[in-house]
N, C-alpha and C positions, 0 to 999 in steps of 0.2 A: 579500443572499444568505441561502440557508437553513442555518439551525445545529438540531441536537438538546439537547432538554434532557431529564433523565431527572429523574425523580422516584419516590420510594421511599416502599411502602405503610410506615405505622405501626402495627408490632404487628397484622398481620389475625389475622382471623377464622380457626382451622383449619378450621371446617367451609366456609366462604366459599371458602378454599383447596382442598376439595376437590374442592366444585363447579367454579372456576375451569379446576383441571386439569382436569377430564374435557369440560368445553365444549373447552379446547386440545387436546384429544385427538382427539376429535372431528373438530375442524377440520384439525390436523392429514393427517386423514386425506385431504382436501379438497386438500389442499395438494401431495399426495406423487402423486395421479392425474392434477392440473394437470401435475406436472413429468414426470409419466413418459409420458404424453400427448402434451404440446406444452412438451417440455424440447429438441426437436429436431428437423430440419428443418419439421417437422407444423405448428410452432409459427409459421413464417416469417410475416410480414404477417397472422398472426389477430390482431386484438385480444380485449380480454378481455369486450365487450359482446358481440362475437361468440359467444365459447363459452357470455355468460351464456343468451343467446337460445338456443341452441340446446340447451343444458340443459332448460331450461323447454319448449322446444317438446316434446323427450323425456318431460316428468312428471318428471325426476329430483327425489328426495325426500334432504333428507341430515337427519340428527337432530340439529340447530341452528336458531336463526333463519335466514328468509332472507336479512337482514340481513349474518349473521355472515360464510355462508357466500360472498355474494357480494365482499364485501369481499378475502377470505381468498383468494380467485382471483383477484384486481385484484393483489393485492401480489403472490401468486407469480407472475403473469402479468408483472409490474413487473422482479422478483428477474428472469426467465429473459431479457426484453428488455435487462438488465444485465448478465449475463453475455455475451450474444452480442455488447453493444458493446464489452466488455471485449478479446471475443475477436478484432473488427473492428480496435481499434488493434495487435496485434501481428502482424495479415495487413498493415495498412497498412504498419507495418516492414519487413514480408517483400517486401512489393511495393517499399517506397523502396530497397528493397538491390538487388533480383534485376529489374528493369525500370525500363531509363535512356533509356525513349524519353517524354518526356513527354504527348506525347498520348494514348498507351498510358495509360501512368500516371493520367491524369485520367479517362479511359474508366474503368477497374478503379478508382478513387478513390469515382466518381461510381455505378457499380452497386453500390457497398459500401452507400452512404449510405442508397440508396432502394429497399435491401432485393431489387433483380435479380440477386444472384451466383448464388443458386440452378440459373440454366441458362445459366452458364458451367464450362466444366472446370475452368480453373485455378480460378478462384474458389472453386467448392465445396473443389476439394482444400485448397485453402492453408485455406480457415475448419476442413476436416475436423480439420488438425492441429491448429487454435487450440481451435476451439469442442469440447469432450468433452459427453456427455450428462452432466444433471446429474441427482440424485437426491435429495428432499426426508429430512432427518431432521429437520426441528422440527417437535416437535410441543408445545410450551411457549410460543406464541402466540397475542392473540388480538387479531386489529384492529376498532377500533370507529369508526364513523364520527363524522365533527363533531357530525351529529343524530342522535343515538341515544345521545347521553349528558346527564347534567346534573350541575351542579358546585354544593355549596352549602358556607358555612362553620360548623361547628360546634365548640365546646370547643378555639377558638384555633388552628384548622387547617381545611385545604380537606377536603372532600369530596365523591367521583366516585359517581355509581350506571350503574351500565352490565348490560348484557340478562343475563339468566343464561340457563339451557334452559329454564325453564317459562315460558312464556305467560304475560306481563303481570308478574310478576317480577322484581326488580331487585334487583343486588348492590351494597350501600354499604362501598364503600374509602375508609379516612382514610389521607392524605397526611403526609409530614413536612415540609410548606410551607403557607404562606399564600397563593400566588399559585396560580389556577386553569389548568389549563391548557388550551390553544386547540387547533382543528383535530382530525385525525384521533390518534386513539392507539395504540398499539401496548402492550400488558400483555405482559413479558415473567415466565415464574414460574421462579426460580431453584432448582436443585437444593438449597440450604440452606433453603428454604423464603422465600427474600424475592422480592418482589413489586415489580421495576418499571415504570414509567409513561413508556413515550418520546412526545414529541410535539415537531414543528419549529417554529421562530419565526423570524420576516424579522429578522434581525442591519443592523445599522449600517454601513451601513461608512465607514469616514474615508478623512484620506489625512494622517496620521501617523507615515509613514514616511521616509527617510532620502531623499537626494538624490547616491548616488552610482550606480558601475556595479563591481560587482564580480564576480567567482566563488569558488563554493564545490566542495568537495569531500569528499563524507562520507568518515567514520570507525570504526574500532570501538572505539577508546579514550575517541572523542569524537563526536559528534552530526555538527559540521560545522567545518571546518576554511577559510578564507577567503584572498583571495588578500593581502591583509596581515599573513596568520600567525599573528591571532586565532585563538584554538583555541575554540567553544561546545560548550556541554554537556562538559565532561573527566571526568563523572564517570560515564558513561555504560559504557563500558569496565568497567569493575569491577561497574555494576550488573549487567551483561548477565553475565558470566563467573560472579560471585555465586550470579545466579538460575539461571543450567544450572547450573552444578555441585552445587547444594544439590537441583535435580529429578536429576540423574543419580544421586545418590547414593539418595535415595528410591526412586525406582523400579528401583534393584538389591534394596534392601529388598525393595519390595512383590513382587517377581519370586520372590524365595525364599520369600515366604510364601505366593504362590499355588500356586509348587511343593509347597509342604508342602501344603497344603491340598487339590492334587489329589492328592496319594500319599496320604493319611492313610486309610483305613478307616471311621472313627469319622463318622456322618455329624452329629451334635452339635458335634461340635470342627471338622467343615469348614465347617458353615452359622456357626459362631460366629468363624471367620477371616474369612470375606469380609463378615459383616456387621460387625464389629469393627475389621479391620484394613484392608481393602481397600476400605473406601468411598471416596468421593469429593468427599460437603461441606468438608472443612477443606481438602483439597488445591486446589480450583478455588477456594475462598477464598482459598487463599495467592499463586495465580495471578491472581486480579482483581487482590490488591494489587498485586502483582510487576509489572502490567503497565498499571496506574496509577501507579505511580512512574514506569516509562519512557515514555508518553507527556505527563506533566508536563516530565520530565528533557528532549525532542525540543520541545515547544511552547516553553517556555523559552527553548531552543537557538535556535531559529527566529526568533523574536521580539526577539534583541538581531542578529540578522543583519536584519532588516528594518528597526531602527533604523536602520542605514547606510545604507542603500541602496534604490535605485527600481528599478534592474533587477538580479535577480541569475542569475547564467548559473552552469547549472548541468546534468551528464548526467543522461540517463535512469535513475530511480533505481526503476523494474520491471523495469529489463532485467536477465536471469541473467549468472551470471558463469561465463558456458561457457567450457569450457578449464584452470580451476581444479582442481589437485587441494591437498589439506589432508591432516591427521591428522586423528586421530577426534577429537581434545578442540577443535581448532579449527574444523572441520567440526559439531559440536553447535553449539560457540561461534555460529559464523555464522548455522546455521538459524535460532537465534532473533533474529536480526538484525532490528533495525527498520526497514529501507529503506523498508517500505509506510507506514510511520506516517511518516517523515520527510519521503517524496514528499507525505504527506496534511497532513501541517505544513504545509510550504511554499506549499499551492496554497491552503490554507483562510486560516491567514494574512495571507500576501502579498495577498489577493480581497477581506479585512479590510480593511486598512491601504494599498491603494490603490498597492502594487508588483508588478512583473510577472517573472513566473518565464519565462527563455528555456532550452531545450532543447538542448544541443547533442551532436553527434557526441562521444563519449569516447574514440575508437579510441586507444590509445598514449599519453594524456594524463600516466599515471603514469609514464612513460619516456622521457619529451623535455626535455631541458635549458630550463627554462623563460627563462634567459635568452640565449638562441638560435635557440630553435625547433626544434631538430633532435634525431636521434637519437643523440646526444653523449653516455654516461657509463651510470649501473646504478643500480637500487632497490637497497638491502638492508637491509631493513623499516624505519622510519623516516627514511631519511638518503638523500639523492641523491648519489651519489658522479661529481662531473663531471669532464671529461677534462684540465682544468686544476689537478685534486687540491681544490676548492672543492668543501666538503661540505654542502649545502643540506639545510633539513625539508621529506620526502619529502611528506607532504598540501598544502604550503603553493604548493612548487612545483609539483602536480596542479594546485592553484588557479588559479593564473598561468595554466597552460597552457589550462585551460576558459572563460577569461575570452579569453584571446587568441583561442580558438577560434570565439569568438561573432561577429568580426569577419574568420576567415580568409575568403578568395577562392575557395580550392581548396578547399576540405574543407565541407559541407552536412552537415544533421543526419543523412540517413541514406545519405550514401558511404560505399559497401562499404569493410570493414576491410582489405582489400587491397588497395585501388584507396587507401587514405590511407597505408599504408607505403611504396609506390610513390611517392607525389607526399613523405612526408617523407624516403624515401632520396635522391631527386633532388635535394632542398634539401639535404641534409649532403654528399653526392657531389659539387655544384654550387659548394659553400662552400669543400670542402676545398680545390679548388682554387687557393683565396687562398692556402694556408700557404706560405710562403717553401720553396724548395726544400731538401728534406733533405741535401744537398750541402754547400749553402752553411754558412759560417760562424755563423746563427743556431743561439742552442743552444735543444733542446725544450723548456725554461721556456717563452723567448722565443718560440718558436712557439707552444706550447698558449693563451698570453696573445694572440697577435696573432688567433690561432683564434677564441678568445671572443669579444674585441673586433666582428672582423667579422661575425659570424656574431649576434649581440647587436643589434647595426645594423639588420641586414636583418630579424631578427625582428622590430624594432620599429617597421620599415617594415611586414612583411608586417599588425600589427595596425593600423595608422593604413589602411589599405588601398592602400597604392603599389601 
């Protein structure tokens, strides 16, 4: 599989730096007419050899190599076909929910793939809602291709020369590695003035992993929560609360001092706030760290859950949490939530080490008695409060229930959220049934007990697949 590795220039050049930017600039420009272009239906089944051809057939002139700039279309052109598959899995959800005829379903599956939805109604509509036009702001890259660079070593470190704007011209970057790097590159130039080097390499992959079947269930205290009660990553929680709280409080600061700065008069004391106070190197600084510690914090996580196990069953962890409402300090909390890094753990990982990530429906999972199966008892945030007065840890029994879920009968990854409370009312409604009559001489201890009991049974039926 393919991995990125970044590599960091040492100590450049500022005038090389200069140069650098205004070629990304440049191209930039290159980048943002791609996307406003063919960022949208315009773009459907063009590739990017196409627009190169018909560029050239036009004379078009841009002020870069031709090199540069064809490149620089290949990748936006890459970026906007990624976006739109982005867009294509959350039509695919929308179609597994809202169309239960299956051949339907494979028709609309099958025009997604090979790019026909365009002259379908529903289709277009549903990609409308998914797919938004996208609009280019980088303009801080510069992609160079495999042949159009050369790598040599000098004073105990590598060194890159790649095209600058002048004809025949070459800018020499030293590396803070020994090891040259392959394939196409990507020069990213960071507002603090540093200078990275991304390029992909073919990674290993074993099979290292664990030999169980579990499920997991994420966290905000903790990374991921399993269905043995392992808690990974616990220190996650604190870092996440940590880092908003420390930017909430910042950017109350910086809010009064750009108020001051726009009421002040004095145009000396305003251009000496915003360049003084209101810049932006130490702050996106403190945010790389911040957010280098939590994808260390999540791969970690990850990686002693793969130790267990070979398959681990697990919800969709891009899907929003519509219906939620929060305070403002835990609504911040959330937004910075790392669900996309942990879904990216898991798949990069797991693809590693030779275990397979399965998907399943999460409808209700955090409020079904996991030793039951039914809709038996209440969250109230940590603690599963079940109808037997047996007080369960609220993520562990999620777990349970997403692992069970991976083998139910009734419930498929994308059955409507209403059509599963339906089939889990009929299961508790179907159960209750069992309980000895409220009449009789049984007291409610001894029913609530005879309740679980039954209802436990059948759960562990309905996961072996009776």
């Amino acid at each position: 599989m393919k991995v990125t590795r970044i590599l960091h220039a040492k100590r450049p050049n500022q005038g090389k730096l200069a140069a650098l930017r205004e070629q990304a600039k440049r191209l930039g420009q290159v980048r943002s007419e791609v996307w406003q272009r063919f960022g949208s239906l315009q773009g459907v089944g063009v590739s990017d050899r196409q627009i190169r051809d018909a560029w050239l057939g036009e004379g078009r002139a841009f002020l870069v190599s031709a090199n540069a700039w064809k490149e620089t279309l290949r990748d936006a052109k890459g970026d906007i076909t990624a976006n739109m598959e982005a867009a294509k899995v959350k039509a695919r959800r929308c179609i597994g929910r809202h169309t239960q005829d299956q051949a339907e379903q494979k028709r609309l599956f099958t025009a997604l793939k090979i790019n026909d939805w365009t002259s379908d109604p529903y289709l277009r509509r549903v990609m409308r809602r998914y797919w938004m036009r996208g609009h280019n702001h980088t303009h801080n890259q510069i992609i160079v291709r495999s042949d159009n660079y050369t790598s040599f070593q000098l004073g105990g470190r590598t060194w890159i020369k790649i095209p600058g704007l002048t004809k025949g011209q070459r800018i020499a970057i030293p590396l803070n590695s020994t090891v040259a790097p392959t394939g196409t590159l990507r020069l990213i130039l960071k507002d603090d003035g540093r200078l990275e080097v991304h390029y992909t390499i073919d990674a290993e992959v074993t099979q290292d992993c664990g030999e169980r079947t579990i499920g997991v269930d994420k966290g905000y205290s903790e990374v991921l929560v399993d269905s043995d009660g392992e808690h990974h990553g616990p220190e996650l929680g604190a870092l996440l609360t940590d880092t908003s709280d420390k930017l909430k409080a910042k950017y109350q600061r910086r809010s009064k001092l750009r108020a001051l700065a726009n009421k002040t008069r004095n145009p000396r004391k305003r251009e000496h706030i915003r360049r003084f106070n209101l810049g932006r190197k130490k702050l996106d600084r403190q945010m790389d760290n911040a957010h280098a510690r939590i994808r260390d914090t999540v791969f970690q996580a990850v990686h002693d859950v793969v130790d267990k196990a070979v398959v681990i069953a697990t919800e969709d962890l891009t899907a929003p949490m519509a219906g939620k409402s929060f305070g403002k300090n835990v609504t911040r909390r959330l937004t910075a939530w790392t669900k996309g890094v942990i879904a990216e753990a898991l798949d990069s990982v797991s693809s590693r080490r030779g275990s397979a990530v399965v998907l399943v429906n999460p409808a209700y999972t955090s409020q079904i008695d996991s030793r039951n199966g039914c809709l038996l008892g209440k969250r109230q945030g940590d603690r599963f409060h079940c109808v037997d007065g047996e007080v369960l840890q609220a993520d562990q029994n999620a777990a349970r229930n997403v692992l069970a879920r991976l083998t139910d009968p009734d419930i498929e990854r994308f059955t409507p959220y209403r059509q599963v409370k339906a089939i889990l009312q009929a299961r508790t409604e179907r159960l209750r049934l069992r309980l000895p009559n409220p009449d009789s001489s049984c007291s409610p201890a001894r029913a609530l007990s005879t309740e679980s009991e039954s209802l436990k049974n059948h759960h562990e039926q309905l996961c072996l697949g009776f």
